[in-house]
C-alpha positions in Angstrom: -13.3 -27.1 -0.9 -10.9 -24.1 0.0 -12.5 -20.7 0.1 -11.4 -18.0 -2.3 -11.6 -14.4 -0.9 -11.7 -11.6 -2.7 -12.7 -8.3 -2.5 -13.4 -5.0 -5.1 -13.8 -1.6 -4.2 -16.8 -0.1 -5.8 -14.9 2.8 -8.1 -17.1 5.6 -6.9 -15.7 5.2 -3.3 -12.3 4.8 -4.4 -9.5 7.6 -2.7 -9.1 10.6 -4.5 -7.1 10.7 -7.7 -3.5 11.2 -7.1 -3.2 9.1 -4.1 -2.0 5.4 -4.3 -4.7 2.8 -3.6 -5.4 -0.7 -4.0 -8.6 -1.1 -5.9 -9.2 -4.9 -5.8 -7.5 -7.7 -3.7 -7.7 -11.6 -2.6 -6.5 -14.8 -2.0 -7.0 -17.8 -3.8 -6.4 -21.0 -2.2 -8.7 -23.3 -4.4 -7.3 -22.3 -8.1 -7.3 -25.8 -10.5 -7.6 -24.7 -13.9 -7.2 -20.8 -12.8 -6.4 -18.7 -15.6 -6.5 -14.9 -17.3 -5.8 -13.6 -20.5 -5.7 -10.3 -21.3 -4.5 -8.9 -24.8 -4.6 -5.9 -23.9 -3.5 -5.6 -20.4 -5.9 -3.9 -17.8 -5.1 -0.2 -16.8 -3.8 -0.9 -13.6 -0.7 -2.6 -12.3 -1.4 -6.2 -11.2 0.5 -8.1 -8.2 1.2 -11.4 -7.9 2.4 -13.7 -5.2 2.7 -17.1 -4.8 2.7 -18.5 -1.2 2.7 -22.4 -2.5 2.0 -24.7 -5.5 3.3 -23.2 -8.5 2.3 -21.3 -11.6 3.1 -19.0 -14.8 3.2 -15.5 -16.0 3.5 -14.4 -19.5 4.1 -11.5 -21.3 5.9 -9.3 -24.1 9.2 -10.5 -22.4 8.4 -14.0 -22.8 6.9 -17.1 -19.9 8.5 -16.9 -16.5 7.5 -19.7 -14.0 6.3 -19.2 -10.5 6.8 -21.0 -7.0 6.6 -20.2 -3.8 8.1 -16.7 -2.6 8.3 -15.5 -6.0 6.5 -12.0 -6.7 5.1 -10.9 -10.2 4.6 -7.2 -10.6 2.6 -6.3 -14.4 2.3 -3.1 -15.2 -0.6 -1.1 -16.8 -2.2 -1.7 -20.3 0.7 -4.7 -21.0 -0.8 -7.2 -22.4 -0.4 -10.6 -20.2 -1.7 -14.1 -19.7 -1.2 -16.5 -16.2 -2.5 -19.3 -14.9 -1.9 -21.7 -12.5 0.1 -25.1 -12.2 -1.8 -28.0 -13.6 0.4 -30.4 -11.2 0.5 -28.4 -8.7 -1.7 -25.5 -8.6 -0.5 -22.0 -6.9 -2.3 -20.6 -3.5 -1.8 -16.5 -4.2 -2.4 -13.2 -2.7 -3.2 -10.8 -5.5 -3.9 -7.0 -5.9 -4.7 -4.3 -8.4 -3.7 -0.6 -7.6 -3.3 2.4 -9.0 -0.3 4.9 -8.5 -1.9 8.2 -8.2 -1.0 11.7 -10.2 2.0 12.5 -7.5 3.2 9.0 -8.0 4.5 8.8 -11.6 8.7 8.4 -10.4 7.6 5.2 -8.3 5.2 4.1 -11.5 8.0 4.4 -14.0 10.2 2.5 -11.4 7.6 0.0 -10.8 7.1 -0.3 -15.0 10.9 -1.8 -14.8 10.2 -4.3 -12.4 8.3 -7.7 -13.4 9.5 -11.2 -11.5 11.0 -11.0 -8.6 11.9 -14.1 -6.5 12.3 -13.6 -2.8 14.9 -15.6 -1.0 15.2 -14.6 2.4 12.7 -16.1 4.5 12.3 -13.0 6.9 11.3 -11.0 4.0 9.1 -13.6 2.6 7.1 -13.0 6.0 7.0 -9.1 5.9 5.4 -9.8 2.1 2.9 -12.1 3.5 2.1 -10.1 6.7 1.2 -6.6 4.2 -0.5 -8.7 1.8 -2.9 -10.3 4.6 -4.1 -7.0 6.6 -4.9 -5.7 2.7 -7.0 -8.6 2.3 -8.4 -8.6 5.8 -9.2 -4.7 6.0 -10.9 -4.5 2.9 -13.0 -7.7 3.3 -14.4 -6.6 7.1 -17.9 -4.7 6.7 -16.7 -1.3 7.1 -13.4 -1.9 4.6 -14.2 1.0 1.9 -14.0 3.5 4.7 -11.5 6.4 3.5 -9.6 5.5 6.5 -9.1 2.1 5.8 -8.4 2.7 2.5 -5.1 4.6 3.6 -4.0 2.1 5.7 -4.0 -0.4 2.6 -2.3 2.3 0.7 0.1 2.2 3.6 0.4 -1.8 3.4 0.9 -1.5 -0.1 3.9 1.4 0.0 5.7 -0.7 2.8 5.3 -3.6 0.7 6.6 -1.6 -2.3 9.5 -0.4 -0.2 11.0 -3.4 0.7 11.0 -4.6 -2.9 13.3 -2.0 -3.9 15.8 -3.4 -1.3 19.3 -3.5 -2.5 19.9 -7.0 -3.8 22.8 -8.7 -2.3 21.9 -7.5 1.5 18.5 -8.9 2.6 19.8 -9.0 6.0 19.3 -5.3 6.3 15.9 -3.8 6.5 15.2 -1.4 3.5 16.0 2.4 4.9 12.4 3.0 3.5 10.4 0.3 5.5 12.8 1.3 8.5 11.9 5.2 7.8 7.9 4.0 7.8 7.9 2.5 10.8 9.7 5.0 12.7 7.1 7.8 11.6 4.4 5.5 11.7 5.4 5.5 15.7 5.6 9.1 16.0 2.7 10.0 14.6 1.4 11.5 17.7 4.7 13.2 18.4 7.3 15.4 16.0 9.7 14.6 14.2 12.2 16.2 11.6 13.7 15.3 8.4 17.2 15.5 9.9 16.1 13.7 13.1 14.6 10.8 10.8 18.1 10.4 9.0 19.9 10.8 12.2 18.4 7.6 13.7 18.7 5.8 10.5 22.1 6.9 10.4 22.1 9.0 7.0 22.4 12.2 5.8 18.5 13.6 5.0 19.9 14.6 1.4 20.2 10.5 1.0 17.7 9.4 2.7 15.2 11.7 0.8 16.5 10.0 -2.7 16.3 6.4 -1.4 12.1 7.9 -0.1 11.3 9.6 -3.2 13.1 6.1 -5.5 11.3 3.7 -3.7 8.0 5.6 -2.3 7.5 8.1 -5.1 7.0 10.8 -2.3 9.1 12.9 0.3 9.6 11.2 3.8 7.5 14.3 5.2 4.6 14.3 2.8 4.2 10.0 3.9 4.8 11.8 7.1 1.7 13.9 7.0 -0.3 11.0 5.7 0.1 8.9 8.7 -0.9 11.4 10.8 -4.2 11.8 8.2 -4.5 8.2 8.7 -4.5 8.1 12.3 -6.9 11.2 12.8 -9.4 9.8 10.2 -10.0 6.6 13.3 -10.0 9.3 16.2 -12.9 11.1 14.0 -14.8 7.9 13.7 -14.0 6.5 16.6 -14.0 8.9 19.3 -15.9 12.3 20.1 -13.0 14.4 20.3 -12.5 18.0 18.7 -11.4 18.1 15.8 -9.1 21.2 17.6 -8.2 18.3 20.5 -7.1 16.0 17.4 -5.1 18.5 15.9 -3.1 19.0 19.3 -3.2 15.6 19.9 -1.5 14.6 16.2 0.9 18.2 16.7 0.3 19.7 13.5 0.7 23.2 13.9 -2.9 24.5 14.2 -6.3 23.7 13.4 -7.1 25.0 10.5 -3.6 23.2 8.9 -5.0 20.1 10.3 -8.5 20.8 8.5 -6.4 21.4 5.2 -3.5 18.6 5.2 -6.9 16.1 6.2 -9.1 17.4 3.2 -5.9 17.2 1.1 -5.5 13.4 1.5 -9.5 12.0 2.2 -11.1 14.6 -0.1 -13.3 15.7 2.8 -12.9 18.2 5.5 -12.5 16.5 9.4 -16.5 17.5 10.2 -17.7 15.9 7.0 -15.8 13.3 7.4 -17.5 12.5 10.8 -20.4 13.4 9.6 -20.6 11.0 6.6 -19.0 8.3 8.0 -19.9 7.8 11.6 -22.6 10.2 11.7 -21.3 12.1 14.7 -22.0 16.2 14.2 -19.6 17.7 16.4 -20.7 21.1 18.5 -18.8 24.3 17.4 
């Protein structure tokens, strides 16, 4: 029989309030007779996608059906009920997260959005590619880490962004997912706001709107979270400074390093080490 994975994080090691995060997450290959009902909705938003096979999704809005490459996005404390195909029975990737206090423009966008079909086969893979590392960090032994935590929440936001692609052009990666990846390059470098739009070829006014629409945050605060990201695994896995990682990342001194880190992990750099990989580092 197929294996279903699935994974929750425990609540008390969750990120800190007011940071996106996925909470719970799988992939169900073996799912005759699957099925969940829940009058009153659950107070997270739910994501569904269906990779094969086929299923259903209902809610106050009425009984859509699902097949392959179609998405279903519910929203907090809605109530719902879906299940899968009794014919032919649906193989999904699934999540639960939580937008955090700083994310309530991309909730209230999100609340619009419910089934989404996804044509274009390119973007069907980009889906499938977020959805797996989720699944795959989170499942390995050391997946509740803080640092592997943001990278979900990272999945999860790219993922996000290129569902708010405009419809009618799927050729054309989102400006958003472009933005991402450019940043997500330089995060041991510098770069600006206007140097970002520049390569994307729009004005930073624009591309800021299209950010704070699709990501619920500005391009520079994402920005600073990559650069969090990325020094959370040089704590845990190397034994440099935390003065050497602040150079090494380019924020503008130490002590703003120390800040921006304890901002977005809830720890300071030292503690972090210290709780998480039990390095003490010398002063």
């Amino acid at each position: 029989m197929p294996e279903n994975v699935y994974v929750t994080v425990p609540e008390y090691l969750l990120q800190q309030p007011g940071h996106l995060c996925v909470s719970k997450a799988g992939h169900f290959t073996y799912t005759r007779r699957h099925y969940a009902d829940r009058p009153a909705g659950i107070s997270e938003f739910v994501l569904l996608y269906c990779v094969a096979g086929a299923g259903w999704v209902a809610d106050s809005s009425g009984k859509t059906h699902m097949s392959a490459g179609d998405l279903a996005l519910i929203p907090p404390n809605i109530a719902n009920r879906y299940g899968a195909d009794e014919n032919q029975p649906w193989q999904i990737y699934w999540l639960h997260f939580r937008c955090g206090e700083a994310d309530f423009p991309l909730a209230n966008q999100l609340a619009e959005m419910h089934n989404i079909a996804v044509h274009h086969p390119a973007v069907r893979d980009e889906l499938l590619r977020s959805l797996q590392r989720i699944v795959q960090v989170l499942t390995q032994p050391d997946g509740f880490l803080p640092e592997n935590q943001c990278e979900c929440a990272g999945q999860l936001l790219l993922l996000l962004a290129r569902l708010f692609r405009p419809q009618g052009d799927p050729e054309v990666p989102s400006a958003v997912a472009q933005a991402i990846s450019i940043l997500r390059d330089r995060v041991y470098g510098h770069i600006t706001l206007s140097e970002l739009a520049g390569q994307l070829g729009l004005s930073k006014y624009y591309l800021s709107h299209l950010f704070q629409q699709a990501a619920g945050q500005a391009p520079m605060a994402c920005y600073q979270h990559l650069k969090c990201q990325e020094a959370s695994r040089l704590l845990l896995a190397t034994d440099k400074t935390v003065a050497e990682i602040s150079a090494m990342l380019c924020f503008a001194s130490p002590y703003y390093f120390s800040e921006r880190f304890k901002q977005h992990t809830g720890y300071p750099p030292r503690r972090y080490r210290q709780l998480f990989s039990g390095l003490v580092e010398s002063d």
